[in-house]
MDTraj code that builds the backbone (N, CA, C; nanometers):
import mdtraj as md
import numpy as np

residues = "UNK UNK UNK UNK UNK UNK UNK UNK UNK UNK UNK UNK UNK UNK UNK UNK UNK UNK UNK UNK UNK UNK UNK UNK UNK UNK UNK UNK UNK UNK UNK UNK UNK UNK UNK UNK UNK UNK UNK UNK UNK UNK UNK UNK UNK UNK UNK UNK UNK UNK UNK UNK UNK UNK UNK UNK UNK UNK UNK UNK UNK UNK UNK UNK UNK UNK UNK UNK UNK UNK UNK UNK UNK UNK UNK UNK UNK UNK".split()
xyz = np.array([
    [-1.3236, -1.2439, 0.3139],
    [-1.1869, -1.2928, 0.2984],
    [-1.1324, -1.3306, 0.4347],
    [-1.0671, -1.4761, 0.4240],
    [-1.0222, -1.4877, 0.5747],
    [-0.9097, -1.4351, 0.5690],
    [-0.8174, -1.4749, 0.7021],
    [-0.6801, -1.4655, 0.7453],
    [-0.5720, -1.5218, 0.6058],
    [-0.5711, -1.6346, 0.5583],
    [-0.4985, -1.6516, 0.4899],
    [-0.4882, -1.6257, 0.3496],
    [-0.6006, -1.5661, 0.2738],
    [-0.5650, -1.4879, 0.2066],
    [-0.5201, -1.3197, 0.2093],
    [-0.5531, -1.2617, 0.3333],
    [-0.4467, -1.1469, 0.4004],
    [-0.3102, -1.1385, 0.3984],
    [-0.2510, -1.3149, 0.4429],
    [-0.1192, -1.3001, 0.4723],
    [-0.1121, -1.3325, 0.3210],
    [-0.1506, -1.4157, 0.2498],
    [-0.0623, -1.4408, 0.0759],
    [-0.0645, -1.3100, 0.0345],
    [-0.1657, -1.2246, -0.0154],
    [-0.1359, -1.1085, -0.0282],
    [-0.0241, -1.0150, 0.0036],
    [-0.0051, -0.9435, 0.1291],
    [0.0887, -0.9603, 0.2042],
    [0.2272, -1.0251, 0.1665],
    [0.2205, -1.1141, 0.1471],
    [0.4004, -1.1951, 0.1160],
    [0.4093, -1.1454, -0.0276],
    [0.2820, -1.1338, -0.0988],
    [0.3164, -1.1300, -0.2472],
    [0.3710, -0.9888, -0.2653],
    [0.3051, -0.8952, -0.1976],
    [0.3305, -0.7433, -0.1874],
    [0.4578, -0.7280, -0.1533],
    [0.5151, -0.7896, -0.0451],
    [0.6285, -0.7728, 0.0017],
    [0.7299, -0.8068, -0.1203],
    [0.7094, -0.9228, -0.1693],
    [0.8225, -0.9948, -0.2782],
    [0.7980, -0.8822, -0.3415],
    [0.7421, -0.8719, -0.4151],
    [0.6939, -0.7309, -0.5152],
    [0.7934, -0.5767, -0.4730],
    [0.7995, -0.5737, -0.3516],
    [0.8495, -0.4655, -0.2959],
    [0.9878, -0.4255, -0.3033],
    [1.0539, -0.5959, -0.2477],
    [1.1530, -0.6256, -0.2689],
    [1.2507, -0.6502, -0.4115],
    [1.1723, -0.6734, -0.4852],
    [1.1800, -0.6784, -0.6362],
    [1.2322, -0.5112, -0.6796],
    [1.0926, -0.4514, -0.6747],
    [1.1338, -0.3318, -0.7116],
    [1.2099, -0.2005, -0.6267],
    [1.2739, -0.2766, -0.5031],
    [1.3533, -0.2427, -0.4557],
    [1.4754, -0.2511, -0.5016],
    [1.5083, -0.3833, -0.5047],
    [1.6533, -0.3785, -0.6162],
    [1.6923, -0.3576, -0.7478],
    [1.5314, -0.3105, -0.7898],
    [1.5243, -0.2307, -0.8892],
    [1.5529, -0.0819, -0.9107],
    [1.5416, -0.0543, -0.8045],
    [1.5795, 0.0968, -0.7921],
    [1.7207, 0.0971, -0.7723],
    [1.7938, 0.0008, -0.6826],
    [1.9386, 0.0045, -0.6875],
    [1.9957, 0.0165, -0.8050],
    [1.9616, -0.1103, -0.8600],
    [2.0528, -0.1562, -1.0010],
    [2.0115, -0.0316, -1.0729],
    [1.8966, 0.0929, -1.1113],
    [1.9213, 0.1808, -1.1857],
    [1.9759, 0.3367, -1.1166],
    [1.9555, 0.2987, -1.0042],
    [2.0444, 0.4553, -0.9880],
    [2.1454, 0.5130, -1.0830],
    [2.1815, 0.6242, -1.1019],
    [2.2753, 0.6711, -1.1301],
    [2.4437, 0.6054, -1.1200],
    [2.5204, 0.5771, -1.2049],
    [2.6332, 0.5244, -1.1708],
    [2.7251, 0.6046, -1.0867],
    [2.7458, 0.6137, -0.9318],
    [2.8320, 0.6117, -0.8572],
    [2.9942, 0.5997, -0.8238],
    [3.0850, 0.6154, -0.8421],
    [3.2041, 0.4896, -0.8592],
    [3.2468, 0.5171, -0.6726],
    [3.1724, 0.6291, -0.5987],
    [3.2054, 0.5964, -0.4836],
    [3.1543, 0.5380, -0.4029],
    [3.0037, 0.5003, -0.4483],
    [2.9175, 0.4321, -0.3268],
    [2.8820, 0.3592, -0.4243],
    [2.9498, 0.2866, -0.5301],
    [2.9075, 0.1588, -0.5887],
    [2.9054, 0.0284, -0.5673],
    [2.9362, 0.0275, -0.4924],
    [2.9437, -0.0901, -0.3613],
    [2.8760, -0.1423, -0.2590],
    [2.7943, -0.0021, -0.1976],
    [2.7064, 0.0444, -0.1325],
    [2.5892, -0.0295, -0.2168],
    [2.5862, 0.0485, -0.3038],
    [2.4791, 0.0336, -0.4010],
    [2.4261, -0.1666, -0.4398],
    [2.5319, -0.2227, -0.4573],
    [2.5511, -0.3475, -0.4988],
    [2.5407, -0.3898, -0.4079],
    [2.5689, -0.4105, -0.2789],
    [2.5086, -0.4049, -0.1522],
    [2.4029, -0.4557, -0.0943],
    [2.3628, -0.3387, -0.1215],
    [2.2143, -0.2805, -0.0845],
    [2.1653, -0.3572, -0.2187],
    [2.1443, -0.3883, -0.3135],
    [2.0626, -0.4280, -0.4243],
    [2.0966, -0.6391, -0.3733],
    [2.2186, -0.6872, -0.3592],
    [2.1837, -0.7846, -0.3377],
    [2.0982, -0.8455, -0.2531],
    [2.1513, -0.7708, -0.0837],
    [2.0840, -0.7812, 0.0232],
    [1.8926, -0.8083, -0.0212],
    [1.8570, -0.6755, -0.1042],
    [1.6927, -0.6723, -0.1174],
    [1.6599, -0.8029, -0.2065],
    [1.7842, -0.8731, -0.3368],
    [1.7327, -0.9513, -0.3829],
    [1.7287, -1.1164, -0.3057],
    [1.8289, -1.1195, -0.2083],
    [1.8213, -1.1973, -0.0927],
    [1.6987, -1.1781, -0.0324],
    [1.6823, -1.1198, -0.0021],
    [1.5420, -1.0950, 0.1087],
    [1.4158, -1.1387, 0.0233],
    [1.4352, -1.1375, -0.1157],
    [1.3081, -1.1564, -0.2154],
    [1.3117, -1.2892, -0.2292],
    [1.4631, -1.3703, -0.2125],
    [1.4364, -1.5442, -0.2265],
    [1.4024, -1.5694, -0.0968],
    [1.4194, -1.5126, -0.0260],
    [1.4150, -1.5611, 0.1205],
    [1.2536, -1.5799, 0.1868],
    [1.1996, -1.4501, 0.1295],
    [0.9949, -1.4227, 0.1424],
    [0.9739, -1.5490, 0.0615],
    [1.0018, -1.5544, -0.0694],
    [0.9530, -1.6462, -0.1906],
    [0.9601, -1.8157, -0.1285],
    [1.0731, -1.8391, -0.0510],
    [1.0721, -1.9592, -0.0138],
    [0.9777, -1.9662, 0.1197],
    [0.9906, -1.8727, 0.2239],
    [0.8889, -1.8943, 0.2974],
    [0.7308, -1.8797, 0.3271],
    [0.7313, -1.8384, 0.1863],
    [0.5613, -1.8992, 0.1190],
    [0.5603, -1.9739, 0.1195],
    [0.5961, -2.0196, -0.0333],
    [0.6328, -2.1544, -0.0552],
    [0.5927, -2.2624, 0.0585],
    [0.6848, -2.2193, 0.1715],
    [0.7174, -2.3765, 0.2599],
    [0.5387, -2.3919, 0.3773],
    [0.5379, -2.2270, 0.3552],
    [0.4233, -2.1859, 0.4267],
    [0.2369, -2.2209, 0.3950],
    [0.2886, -2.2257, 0.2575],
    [0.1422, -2.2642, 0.1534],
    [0.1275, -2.4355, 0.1530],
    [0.2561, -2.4982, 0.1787],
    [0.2450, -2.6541, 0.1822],
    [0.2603, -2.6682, 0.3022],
    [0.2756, -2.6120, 0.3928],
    [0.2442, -2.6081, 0.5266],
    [0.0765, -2.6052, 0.5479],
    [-0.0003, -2.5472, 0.5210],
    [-0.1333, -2.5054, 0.4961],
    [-0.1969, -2.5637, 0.4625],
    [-0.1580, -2.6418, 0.3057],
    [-0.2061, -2.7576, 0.2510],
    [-0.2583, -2.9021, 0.3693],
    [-0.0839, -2.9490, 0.4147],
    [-0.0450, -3.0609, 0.4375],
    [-0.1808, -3.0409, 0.5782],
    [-0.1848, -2.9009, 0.6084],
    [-0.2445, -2.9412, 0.7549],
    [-0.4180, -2.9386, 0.7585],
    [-0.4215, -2.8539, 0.6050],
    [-0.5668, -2.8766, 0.5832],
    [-0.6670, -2.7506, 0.5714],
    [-0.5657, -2.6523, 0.5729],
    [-0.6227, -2.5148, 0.5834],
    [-0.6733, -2.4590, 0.4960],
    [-0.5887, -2.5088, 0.3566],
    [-0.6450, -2.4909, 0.2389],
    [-0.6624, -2.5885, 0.1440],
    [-0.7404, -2.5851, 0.0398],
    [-0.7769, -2.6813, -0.0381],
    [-0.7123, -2.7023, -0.1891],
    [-0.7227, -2.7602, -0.2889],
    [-0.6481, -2.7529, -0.4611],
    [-0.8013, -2.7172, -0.4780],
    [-0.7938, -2.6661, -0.5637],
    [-0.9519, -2.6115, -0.6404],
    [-0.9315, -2.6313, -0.7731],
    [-0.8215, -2.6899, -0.8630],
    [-0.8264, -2.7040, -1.0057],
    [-0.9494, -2.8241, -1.0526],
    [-0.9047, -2.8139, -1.2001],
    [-1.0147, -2.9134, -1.2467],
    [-0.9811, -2.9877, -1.2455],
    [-1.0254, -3.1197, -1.2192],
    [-1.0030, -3.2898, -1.1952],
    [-0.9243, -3.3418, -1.3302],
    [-0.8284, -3.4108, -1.3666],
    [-0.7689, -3.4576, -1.4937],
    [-0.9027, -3.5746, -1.4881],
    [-0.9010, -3.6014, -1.6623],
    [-0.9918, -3.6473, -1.7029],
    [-0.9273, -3.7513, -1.8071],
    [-0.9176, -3.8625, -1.8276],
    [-0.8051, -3.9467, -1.8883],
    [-0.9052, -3.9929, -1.9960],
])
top = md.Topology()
chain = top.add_chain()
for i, resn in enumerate(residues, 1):
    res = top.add_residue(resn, chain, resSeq=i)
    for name in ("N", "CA", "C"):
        top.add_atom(name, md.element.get_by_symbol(name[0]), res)
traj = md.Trajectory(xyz[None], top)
C-alpha cells in the first residue's frame, strides 16, 4: 500500500470520528445548563466533518488532475 491510500484512509477515519463525535453530543443527557455548550461543541465537530469531507474531495481531484491516481471503473459500452 502506498502513501495515498494511508492518507484516504486517514481522512475517512477522521470524518468517521467526527461524525460520531457529534454523535455523542447530540445524545448526551439533556442539560438545560450546559446546553449550549453542548450544541456548541456538536456543531463545531459537524463543521469540522464538512470541512475534512471537502478537503478530500478537492484533494482526490487534485491527485487525479496531476496524475497520481488513476479511474479504474469499467469502460461504458454503448
Amino acid at each position: 500500500m502506498d502513501g495515498m491510500t494511508y492518507a484516504l484512509a486517514l481522512f475517512l477515519l477522521a470524518i468517521v470520528a467526527c461524525l460520531g463525535s457529534a454523535g455523542f453530543f447530540m445524545l448526551r443527557k439533556p442539560d438545560a445548563k450546559h446546553d449550549a455548550q453542548r450544541s456548541k461543541a456538536m456543531a463545531r465537530a459537524l463543521a469540522f466533518r464538512v470541512l475534512l469531507s471537502v478537503v478530500l474531495f478537492v484533494c482526490l481531484l487534485l491527485a487525479w488532475k496531476l496524475g497520481y491516481i488513476q479511474p479504474t471503473g469499467l469502460p461504458i459500452e454503448s
